[in-house]
C-alpha positions in Angstrom: 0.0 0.0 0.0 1.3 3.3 -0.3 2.3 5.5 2.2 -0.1 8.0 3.2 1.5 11.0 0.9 1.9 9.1 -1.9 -1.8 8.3 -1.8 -3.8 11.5 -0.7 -1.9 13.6 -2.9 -1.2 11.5 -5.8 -4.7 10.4 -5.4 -6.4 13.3 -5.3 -5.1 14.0 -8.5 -5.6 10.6 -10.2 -9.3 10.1 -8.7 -10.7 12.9 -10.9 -8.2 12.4 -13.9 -9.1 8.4 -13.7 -13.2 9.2 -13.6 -12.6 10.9 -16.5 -10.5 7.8 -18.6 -7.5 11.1 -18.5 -5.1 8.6 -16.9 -4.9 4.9 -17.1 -4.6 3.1 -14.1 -0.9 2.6 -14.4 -0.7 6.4 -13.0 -2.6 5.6 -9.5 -0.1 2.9 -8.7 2.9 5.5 -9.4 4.8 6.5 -6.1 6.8 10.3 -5.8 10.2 11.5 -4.6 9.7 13.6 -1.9 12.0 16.2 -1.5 11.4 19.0 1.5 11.9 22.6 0.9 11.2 25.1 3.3 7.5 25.7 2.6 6.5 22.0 2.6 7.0 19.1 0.7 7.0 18.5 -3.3 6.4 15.3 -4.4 7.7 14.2 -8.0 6.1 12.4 -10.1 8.2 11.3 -13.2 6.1 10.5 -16.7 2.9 10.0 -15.5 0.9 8.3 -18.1 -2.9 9.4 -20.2 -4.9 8.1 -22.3 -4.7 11.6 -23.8 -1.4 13.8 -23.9 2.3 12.3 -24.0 3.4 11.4 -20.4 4.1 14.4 -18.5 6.1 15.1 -14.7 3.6 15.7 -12.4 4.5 18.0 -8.7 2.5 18.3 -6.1 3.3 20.7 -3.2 1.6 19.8 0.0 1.9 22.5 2.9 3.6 22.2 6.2 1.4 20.0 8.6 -0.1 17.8 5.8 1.3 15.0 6.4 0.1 13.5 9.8 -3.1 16.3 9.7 -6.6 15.0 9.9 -8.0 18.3 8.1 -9.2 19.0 4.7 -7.6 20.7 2.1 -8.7 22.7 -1.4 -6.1 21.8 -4.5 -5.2 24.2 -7.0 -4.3 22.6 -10.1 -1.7 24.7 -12.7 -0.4 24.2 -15.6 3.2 24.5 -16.8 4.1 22.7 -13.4 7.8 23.1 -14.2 7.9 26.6 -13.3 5.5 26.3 -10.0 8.0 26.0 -7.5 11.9 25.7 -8.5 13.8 27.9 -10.0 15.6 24.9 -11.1 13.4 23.9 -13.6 11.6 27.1 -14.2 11.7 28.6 -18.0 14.2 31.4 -18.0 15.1 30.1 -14.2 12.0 32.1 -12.4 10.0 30.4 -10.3 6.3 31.5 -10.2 6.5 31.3 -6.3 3.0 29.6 -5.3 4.2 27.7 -2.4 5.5 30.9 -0.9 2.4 33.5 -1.9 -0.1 30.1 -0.3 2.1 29.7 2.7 1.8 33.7 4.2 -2.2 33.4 2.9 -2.5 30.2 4.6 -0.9 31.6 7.6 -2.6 35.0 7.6 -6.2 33.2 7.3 -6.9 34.6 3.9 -7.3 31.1 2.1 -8.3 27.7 3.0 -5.4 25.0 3.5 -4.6 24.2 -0.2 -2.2 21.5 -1.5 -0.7 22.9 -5.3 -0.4 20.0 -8.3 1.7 21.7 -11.0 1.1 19.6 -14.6 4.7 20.1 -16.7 4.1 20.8 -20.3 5.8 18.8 -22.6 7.7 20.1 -26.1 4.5 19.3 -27.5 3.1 22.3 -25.6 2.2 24.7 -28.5 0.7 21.9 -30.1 -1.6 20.8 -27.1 -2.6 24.8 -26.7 -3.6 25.6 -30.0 
């Protein structure tokens, strides 16, 4: 069974996608690398399958007290997931900053708890826009 992160998070994403015959059921079975940053936890998901698009990565940012929380949580999904939250992988090496704008609202009360899944694009992405 997967742990805990690797199935809310992943599954959250999947359940929809899956209802919709989006992803085959190879995806739900896929586990993430979890890497901690100072605003949470990402958790990468490498090629992710569809019955749709070329396999894509797939990052999920879950906030701090996630894991081991009992509470509910919104999700914001985004597209052109590369340039979410690294400046690493970011186009032109900016980071759009959503885990740090979410953090201070989360902490200031102004928006719900909210876990972030960032969709990469592929080279195909003009193709898939337009």
């Amino acid at each position: 069974m997967l742990k805990r992160i690797g199935h809310a998070a992943f599954g959250l994403m999947t359940a929809l996608a899956l209802a919709l015959g989006t992803v085959n059921a190879e995806a739900a079975e896929m586990t993430g690398k979890r890497e901690t940053i100072a605003t949470g936890t990402l958790v990468k998901y490498q090629d992710v399958p569809s019955a749709h698009v070329p396999p894509r990565n797939v990052t999920v940012w879950l906030p701090p007290g996630y894991e081991g929380g009992t509470g509910r949580y919104s999700v914001l999904y985004m597209h052109d997931g590369q340039n979410v939250f690294e400046g690493s992988t970011a186009y032109g090496g900016q980071e759009w900053g959503v885990d740090e704008a979410l953090s201070r609202l989360m902490a200031e009360g102004k928006v719900r708890d909210t876990i972030v899944v960032g969709v990469w694009n592929t080279s195909n992405r003009y193709l898939e826009y337009y």
